[in-house]
N, C-alpha and C positions, 0 to 999 in steps of 0.2 A: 504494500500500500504506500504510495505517493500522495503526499499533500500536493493538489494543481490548481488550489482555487482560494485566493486568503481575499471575503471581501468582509468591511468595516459598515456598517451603518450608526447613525446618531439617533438618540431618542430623547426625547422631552415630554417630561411629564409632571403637570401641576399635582397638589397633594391634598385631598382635599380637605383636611384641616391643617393649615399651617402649624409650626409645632415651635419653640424657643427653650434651647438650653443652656447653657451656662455664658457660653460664647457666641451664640448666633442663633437668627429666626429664622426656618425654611418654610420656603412656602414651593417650590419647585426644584426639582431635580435633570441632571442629563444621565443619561449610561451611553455605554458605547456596546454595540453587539458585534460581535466577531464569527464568520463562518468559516471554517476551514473544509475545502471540498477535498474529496479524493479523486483517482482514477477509477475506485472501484465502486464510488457512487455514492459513498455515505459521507457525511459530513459533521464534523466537530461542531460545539455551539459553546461559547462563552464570552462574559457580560464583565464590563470595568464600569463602577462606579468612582470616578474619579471627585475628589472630594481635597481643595488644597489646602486648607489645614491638618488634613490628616493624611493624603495620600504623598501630598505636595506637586498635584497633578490638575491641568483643568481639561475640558474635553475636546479644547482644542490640542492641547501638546498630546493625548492620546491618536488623536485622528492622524494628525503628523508625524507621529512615531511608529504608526501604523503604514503609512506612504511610503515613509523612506526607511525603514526598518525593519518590520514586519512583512510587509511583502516580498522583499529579495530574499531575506533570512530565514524564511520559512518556505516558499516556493520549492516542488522538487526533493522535500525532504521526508525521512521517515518519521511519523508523525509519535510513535511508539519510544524512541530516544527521546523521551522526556526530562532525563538529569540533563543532556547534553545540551536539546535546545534552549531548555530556561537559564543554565549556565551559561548560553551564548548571548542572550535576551539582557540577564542581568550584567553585563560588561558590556553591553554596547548602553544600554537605558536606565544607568545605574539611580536608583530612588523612585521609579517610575512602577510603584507595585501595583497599582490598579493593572496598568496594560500588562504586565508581566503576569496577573492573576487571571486574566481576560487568554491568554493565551493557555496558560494551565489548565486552565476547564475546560477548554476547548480539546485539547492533545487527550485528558482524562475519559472524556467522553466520546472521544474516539476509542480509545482504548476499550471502556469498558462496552461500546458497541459490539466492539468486535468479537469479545469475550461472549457477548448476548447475553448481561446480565448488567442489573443495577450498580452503578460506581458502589455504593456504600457496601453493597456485597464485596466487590472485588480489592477496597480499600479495609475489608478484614471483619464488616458487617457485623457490627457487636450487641446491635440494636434494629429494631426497625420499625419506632417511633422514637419522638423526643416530645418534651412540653416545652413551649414560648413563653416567654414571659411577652406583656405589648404593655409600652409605652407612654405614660403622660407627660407632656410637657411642661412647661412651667405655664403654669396659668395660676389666676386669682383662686382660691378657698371653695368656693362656690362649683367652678367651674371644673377643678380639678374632683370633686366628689359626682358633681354629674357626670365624667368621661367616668369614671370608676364605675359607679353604677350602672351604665351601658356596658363597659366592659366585661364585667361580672357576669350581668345577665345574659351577655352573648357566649355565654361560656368559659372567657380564659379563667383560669385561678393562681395566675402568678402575673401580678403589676408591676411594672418599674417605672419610680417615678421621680423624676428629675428635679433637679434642686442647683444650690451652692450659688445664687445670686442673695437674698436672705438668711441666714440662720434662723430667724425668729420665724416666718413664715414655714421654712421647709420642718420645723419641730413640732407647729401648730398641723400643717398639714397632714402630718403621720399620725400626729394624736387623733386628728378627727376622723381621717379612716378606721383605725380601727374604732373608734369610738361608732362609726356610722355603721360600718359593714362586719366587724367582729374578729374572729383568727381564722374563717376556715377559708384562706385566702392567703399566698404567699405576697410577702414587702420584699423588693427590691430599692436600692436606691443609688442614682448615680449623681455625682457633683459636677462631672466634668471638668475636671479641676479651680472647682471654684472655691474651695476653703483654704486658708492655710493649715498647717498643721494643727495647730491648738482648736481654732475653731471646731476642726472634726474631730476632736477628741472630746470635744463640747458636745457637739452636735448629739454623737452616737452614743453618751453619756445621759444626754437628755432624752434619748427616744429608746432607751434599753428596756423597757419595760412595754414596747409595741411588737417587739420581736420582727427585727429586721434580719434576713435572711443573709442580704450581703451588700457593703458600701462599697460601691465601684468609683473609682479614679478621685480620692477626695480630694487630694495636691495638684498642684503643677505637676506637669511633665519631664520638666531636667530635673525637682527636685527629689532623690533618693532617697536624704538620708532623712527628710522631711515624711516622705511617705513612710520609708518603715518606723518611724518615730508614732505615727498615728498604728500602724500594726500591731506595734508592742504594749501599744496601752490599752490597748480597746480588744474586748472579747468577739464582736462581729467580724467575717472575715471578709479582709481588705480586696478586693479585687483592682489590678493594673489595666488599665485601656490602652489611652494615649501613650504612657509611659513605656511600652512595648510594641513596637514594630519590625524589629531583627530580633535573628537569633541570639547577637551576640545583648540586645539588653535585656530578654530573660534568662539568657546564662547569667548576665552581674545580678540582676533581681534575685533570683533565686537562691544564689550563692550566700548571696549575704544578708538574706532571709528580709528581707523587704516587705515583701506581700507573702498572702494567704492563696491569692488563685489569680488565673490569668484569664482574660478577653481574647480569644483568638479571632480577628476579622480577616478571611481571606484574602481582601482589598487591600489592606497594611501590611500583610506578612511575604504577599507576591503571588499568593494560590495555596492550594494543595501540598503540594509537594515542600513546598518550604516550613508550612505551617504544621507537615507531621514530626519535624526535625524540633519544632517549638513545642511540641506535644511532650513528645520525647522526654526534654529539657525538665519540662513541668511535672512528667508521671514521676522521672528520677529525683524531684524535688519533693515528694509527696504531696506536689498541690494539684488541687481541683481546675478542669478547663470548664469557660462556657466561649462557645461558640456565638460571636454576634455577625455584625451588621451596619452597613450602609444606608443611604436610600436605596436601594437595588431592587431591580423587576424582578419579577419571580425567578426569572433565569438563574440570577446572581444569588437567589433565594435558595433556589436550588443547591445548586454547587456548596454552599456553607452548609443544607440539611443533609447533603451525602457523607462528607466530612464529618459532619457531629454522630452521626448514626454510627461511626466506622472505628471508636474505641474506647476504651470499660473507663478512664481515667475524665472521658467529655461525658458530663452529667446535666450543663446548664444548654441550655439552648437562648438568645433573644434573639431572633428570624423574623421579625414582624415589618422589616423594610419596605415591602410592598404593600402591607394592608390597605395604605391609605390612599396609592399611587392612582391618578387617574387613566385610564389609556393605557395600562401595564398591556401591550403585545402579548404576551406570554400567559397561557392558565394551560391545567391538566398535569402537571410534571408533578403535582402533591397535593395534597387535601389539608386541610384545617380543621381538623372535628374539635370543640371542647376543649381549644386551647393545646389541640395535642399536633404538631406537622406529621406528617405520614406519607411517604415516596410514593408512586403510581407504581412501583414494580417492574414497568418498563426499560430497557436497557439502557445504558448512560447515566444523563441528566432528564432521558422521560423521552416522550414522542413529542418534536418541537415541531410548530409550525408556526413559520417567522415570512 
């Protein structure tokens, strides 16, 4: 099998509730879709959400790196030497992990077509469901209890809900969910880096008695010794977002016991294949993975719920990128029941039609 055919399309899609966290209000999103054809007629599919505070990428430096990069370097090749190609990918596009993860999914999904079975089977199928957590943004008191409550009712049972602009607000927040809707319901909570240390040690001091499950990224990004400073005092366990995008910063993370658990986002880490090396890192540190998320179509949806299905160490799931997306191209690759994502079964990343 020869790759003969690498075409790029751009997609834009409004959201239809705008959402605001620590750093920034989205109200719309791009992705970039990637097809890789063969000779033999079947074709690869994979999705870069490019995102430049986190990826360091916009979707034009994708598309262009896709022209002058992606097309010669991948043209003609075996699409199965996966170390080889994203090894070439990352030395010519180095930082550029959206497109480099956009390609990965692609080559994966090839592969496990060929195989005639579902990627998360053939990346080692450990599971074949996961539960989502979905997302509240920062909104007013009020508003954050009505999305709860719709939430709820539509089934999920794990919230995550966004904070670190406030202290006083995100404490009163917590209290009055469970105060509104009770414990049989999992709290997540992410700051985005918006406290400093003490603050979160405030914070998660003040809302211990709510039973929060896990506080995602409560520091800055460069600061280390800040984050594990909030780790070591606080019994919820700390999870790294931002603060991990290579392998080599959950190797120092881990080492020097910083965090509790890590964020793997396929989009920050380059794909698949990089992110099971970060896995790795994490199982040999005895910390907990949850598998997140971009704005990303279902496609890109996909690719991260094969991956979290695919080993005993990825227990959290947040996959809800699409929920809100208007125009997502992409349904059928997985279901939603109850807060649970669930694979179509079909081989790959599903039966695409794009």
């Amino acid at each position: 099998m020869k790759i003969n055919r690498v075409h790029l399309t751009r997609i834009d899609m409004d959201l239809a509730i705008p959402y605001t966290i620590a750093y920034e209000t989205v109200s719309s999103t791009s992705n970039v879709i990637l097809e890789l054809g063969t000779d033999t007629g079947e074709s690869g599919w994979g999705c870069s959400a490019p995102d430049h505070t986190v990826t360091g990428e916009t979707v034009e430096e994708v598309l262009e790196a896709g022209r002058q990069v992606l097309v010669p370097l991948l043209t003609a090749r075996d699409p199965f030497r996966i170390a080889k190609i994203t090894h070439e990918i990352r030395q010519r596009l180095p930082g550029k992990s959206s497109t480099l993860a956009m390609v990965d999914s692609a080559l994966f999904d090839l592969l496990a077509k060929k195989a005639d079975i579902p990627l998360y089977k053939l990346l080692g199928g450990f599971r074949h469901k996961i539960a989502t957590s979905i997302t509240i943004g920062i909104l007013p008191l009020a508003e954050t209890l009505a999305m709860a409550e719709k939430h709820l009712r539509d089934g999920f049972f794990i919230l995550k809900l966004k904070g670190g602009l406030s202290l006083e607000e995100d404490v009163e927040k917590v209290r009055k969910l469970r105060e509104r809707f009770g414990a049989d319901f999992l709290l997540r909570f992410d700051a985005n880096q918006g406290y400093k240390p003490e603050q979160a040690v405030e914070f998660i001091s003040r809302v211990e008695a709510h039973d929060l499950e896990i506080i995602e990224q409560p520091t800055c990004r460069t600061g280390d010794e800040g984050l594990g400073r909030v780790t070591g005092a606080v019994s919820v366990p700390v999870m790294a977002d931002e603060s991990i995008t290579t392998l080599k910063d959950a190797f120092r993370l881990a080492a020097n016991d910083r965090i509790d658990m890590v964020n793997i986002k396929l989009m920050k880490m380059g794909g698949i294949f990089e992110s099971l090396h970060i896995n790795s890192v994490a199982k040999a540190a005895k910390m907990e993975v949850m598998v997140g998320c971009l704005d990303e179509c279902a496609l890109g949806i996909s690719a991260g719920l094969h991956f979290a299905l695919s080993r005993a160490n990825i227990e959290y799931a947040d996959l809800d990128g699409h929920i809100d997306l208007l125009n997502d191209p992409f349904s059928g690759l997985f279901s939603l029941e109850n807060g649970w994502l669930i694979p179509s079964g079909d081989a790959g990343l599903g039966k695409i039609s794009f």
